[in-house]
C-alpha positions as CSV (number, residue, x, y, z in Angstrom):
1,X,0.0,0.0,0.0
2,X,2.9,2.3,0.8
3,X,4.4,1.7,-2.8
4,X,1.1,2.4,-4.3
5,X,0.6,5.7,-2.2
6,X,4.4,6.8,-3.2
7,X,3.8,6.4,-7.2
8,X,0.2,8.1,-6.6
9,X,2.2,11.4,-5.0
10,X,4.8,10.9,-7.9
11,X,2.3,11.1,-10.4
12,X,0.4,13.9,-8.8
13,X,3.6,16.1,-8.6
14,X,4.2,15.3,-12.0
15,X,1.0,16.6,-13.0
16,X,1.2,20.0,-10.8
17,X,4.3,20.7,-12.7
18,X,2.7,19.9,-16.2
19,X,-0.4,22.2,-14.8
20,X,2.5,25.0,-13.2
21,X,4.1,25.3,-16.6
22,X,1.1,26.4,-18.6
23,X,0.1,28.8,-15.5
24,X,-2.3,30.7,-17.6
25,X,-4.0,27.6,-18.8
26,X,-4.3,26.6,-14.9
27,X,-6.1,29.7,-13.9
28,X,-8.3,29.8,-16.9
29,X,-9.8,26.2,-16.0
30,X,-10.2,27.2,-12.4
31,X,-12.3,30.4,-13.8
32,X,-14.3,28.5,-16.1
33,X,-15.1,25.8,-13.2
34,X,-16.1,29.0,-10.6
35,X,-17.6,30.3,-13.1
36,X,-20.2,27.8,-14.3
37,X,-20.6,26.9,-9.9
38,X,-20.9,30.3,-9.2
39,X,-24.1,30.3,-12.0
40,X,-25.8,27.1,-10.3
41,X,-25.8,29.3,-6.6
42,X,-27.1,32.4,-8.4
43,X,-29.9,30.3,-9.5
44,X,-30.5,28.3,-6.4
45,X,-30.7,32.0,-4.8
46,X,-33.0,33.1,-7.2
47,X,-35.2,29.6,-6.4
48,X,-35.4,31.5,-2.4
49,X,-36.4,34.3,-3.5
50,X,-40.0,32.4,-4.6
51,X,-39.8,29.5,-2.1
52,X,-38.6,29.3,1.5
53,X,-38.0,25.6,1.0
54,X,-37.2,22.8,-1.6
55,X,-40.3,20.3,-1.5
56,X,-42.8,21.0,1.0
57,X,-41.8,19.5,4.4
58,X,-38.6,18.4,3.1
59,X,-36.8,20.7,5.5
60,X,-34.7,21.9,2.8
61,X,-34.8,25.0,3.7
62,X,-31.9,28.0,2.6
63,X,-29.6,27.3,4.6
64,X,-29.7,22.8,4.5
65,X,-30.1,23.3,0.9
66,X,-27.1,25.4,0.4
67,X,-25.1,22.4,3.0
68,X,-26.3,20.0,0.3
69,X,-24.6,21.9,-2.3
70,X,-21.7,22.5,-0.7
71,X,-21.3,18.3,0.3
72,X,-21.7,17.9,-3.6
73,X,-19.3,20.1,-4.7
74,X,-16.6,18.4,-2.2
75,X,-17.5,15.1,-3.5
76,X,-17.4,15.7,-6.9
77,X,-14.3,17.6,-6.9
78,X,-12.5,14.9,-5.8
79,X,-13.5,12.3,-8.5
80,X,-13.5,15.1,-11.2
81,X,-9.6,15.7,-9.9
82,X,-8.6,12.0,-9.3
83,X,-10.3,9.9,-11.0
84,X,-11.7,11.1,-14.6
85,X,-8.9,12.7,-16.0
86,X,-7.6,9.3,-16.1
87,X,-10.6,7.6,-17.3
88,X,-11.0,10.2,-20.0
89,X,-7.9,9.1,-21.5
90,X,-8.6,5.4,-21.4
91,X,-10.6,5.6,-24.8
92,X,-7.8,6.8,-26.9
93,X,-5.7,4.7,-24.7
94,X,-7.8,1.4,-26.3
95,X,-8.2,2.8,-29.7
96,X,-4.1,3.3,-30.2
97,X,-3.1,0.0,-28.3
98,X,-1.2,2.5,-25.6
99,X,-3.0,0.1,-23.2
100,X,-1.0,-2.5,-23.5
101,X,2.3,-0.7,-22.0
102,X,-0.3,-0.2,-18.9
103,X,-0.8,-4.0,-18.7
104,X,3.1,-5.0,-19.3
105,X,3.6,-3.1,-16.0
106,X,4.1,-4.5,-12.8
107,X,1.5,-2.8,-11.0
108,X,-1.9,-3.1,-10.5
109,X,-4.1,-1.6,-13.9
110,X,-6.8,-0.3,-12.1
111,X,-4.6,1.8,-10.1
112,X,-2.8,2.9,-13.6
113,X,-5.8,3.3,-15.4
114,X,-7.9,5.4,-13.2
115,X,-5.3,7.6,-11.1
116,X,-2.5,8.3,-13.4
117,X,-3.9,11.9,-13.8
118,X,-4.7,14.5,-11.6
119,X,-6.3,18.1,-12.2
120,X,-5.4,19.9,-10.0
121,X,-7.9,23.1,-11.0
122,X,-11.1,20.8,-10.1
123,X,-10.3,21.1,-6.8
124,X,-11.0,25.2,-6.8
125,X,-14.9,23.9,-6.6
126,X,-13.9,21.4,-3.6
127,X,-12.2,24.9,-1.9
128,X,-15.6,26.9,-2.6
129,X,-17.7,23.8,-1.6
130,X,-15.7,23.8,1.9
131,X,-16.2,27.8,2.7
132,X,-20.0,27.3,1.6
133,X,-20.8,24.6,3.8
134,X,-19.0,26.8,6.8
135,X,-21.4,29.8,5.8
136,X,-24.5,27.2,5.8
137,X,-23.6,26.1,8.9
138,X,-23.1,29.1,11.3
139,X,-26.1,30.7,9.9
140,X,-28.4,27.2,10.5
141,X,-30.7,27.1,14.0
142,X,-29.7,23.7,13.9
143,X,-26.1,22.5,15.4
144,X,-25.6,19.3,14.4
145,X,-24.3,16.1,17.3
146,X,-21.0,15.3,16.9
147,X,-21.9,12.2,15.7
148,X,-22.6,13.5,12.9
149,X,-19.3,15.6,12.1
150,X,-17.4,12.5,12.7
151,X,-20.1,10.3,10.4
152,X,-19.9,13.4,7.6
153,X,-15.9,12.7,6.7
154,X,-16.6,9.1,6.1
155,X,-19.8,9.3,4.2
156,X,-18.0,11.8,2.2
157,X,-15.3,8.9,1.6
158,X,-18.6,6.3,1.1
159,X,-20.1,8.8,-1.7
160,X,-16.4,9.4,-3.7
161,X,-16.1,5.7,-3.5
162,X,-19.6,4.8,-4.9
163,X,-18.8,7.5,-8.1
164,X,-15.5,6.2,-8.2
165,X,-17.2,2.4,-8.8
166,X,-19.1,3.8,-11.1
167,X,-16.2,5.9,-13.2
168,X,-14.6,2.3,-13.4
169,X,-17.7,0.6,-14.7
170,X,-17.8,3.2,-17.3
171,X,-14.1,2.3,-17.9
172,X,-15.1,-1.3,-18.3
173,X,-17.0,-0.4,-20.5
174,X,-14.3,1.5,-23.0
175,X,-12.4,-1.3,-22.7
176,X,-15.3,-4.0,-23.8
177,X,-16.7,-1.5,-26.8
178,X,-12.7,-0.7,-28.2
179,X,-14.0,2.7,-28.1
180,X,-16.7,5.2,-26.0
181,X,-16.8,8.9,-26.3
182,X,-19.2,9.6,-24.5
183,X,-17.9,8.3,-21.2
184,X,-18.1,11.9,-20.0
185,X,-21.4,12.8,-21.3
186,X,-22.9,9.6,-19.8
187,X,-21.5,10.7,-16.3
188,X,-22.6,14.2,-16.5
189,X,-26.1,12.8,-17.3
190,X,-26.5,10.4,-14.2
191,X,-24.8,12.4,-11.7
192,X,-27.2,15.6,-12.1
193,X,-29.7,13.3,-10.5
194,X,-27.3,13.6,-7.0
195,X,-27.3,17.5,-7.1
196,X,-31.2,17.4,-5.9
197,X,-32.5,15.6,-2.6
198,X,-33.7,12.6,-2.6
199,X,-37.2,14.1,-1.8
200,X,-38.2,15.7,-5.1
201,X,-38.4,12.7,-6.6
202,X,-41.8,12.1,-5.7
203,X,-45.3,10.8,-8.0
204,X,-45.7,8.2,-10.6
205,X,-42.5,9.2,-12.9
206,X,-40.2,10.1,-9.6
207,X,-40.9,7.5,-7.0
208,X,-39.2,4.5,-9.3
209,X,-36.6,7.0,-11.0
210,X,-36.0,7.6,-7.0
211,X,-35.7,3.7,-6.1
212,X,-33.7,3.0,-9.3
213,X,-30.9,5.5,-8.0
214,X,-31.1,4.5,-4.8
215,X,-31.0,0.3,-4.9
216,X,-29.6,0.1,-8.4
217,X,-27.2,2.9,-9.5
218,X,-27.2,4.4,-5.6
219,X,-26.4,7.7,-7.0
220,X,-28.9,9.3,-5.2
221,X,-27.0,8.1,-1.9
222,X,-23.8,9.6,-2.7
223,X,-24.8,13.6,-1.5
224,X,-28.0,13.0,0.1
225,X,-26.7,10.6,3.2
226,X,-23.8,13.0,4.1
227,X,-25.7,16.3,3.7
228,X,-28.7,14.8,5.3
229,X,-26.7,14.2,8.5
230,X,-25.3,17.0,9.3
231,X,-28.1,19.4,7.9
232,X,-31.4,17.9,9.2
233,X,-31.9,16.5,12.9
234,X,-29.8,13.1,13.4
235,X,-32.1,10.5,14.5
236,X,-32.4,6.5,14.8
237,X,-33.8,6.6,11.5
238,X,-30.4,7.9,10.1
239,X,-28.3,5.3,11.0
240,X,-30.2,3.0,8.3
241,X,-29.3,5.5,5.7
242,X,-25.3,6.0,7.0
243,X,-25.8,1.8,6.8
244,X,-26.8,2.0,3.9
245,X,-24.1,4.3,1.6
246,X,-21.3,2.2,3.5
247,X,-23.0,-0.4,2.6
248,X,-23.4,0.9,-1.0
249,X,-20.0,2.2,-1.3
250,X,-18.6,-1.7,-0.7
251,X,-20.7,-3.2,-3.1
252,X,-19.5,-0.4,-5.5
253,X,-16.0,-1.1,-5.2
254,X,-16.1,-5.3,-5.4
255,X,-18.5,-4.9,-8.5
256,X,-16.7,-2.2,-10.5
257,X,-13.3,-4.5,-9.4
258,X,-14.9,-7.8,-10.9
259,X,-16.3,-5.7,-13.8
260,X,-13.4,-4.0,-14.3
261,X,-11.0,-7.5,-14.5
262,X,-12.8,-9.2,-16.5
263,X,-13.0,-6.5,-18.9
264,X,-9.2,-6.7,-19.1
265,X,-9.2,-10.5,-19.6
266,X,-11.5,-9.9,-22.7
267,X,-9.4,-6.9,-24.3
268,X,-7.4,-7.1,-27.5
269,X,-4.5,-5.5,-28.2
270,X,-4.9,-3.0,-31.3
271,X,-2.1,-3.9,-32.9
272,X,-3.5,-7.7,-33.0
């Protein structure tokens, strides 16, 4: 594990200094990502200005809601950093046959495939994500247990890992078609249903859209179980939900791993 952690920081200092040599280029991305965040509050703000909360008796009020936002953000810039950079490459990766130098190596491919990039400039949402939670919070009635600030880290860790499972899959699946494109697209598309609460998916068309993103693509527990906690009252009731994205997350990781390998044991090199 040690080994594997060294070559992660070796990678990941190799990529600052790639991102550190085109300085411009750096500060442009991080403009463009605080940009298009900084849109998505000015429209949740203009939402408050006609509602006081998000679904009636919800209790996702201003101030939860903005918490919920804020947990998102974290989450997502950590797998957008980590995780996709890498996965984005994977297609031209398969197409060229640059693949097979990742599987001559003696180290795991998984670890290659998915965290030999970094981007460093998706973390400026994570940094805005971490202030806006601290405004949510010190201007909420509600101070949450300390159960729940030491719950909140590793649900944050259950809802990265569940996203990272699912980057993998999508990987998987690169690998199985010899080429996917619209890997990105497809994970913008299922991860805009996370950005809401769970509640608003309500009536005939949201109640099985809401139970297909909870028990089979749990996307829906990645931001809502870790918000929930600290920005709603903790109760008995919420220990079946933190159960429930640690279980999710596990499950997420062995079935993206078994996926993922046996993927790899049905790829062909493009040069054969």
């Amino acid at each position: 594990m040690a080994r594997y952690f060294t070559i992660f920081l070796t990678f990941a200092r190799a990529c600052l200094v790639r991102d550190m040599t085109f300085r411009a280029n750096f500060i442009l991305e991080c403009l463009t990502s605080l940009g298009w965040m900084s849109m998505n509050l000015a429209f949740y703000l203009l939402v408050f200005t006609f509602t006081s909360e998000i679904g009636k008796g919800t209790g996702w009020s201003k101030e939860p809601f903005f918490a919920f936002v804020a947990t998102g953000l974290i989450i997502n810039s950590v797998v957008q950093a980590f995780f996709m950079p890498s996965a984005e490459e994977l297609t031209e990766m398969v197409r060229t046959g640059g693949l097979d130098a990742v599987l001559v190596q003696p180290l795991d491919a998984q670890f290659l495939l998915s965290m030999h990039r970094v981007d460093f400039s998706a973390l400026a949402n994570g940094a805005v994500g971490v202030g806006l939670l601290a405004w949510a919070m010190s201007r909420m009635d509600y101070t949450p247990p300390a159960v729940a600030w030491l719950l909140y880290p590793l649900l944050l860790l259950c809802g990265v890992a569940i996203l990272y499972g699912l980057v993998i899959m999508l990987a998987a699946a690169t690998i199985l078609m010899g080429r996917n494109q619209s890997l990105y697209d497809f994970w913008f598309y299922l991860t805009n249903f996370s950005r809401y609460p769970a509640e608003i998916y309500s009536g005939p068309w949201g109640g099985p859209l809401r139970m297909i993103c909870t028990f089979v693509i749990p996307i829906l527990l990645v931001v809502n179980v870790p918000a929930r906690v600290i920005a709603q009252p903790f109760t008995g009731e919420s220990w079946g939900s933190v159960a429930a994205a640690v279980i999710a997350a596990v499950v997420a990781l062995v079935v993206s791993r078994v996926v993922f390998q046996r993927a790899l044991s049905r790829y062909r090199s493009a040069s054969s």
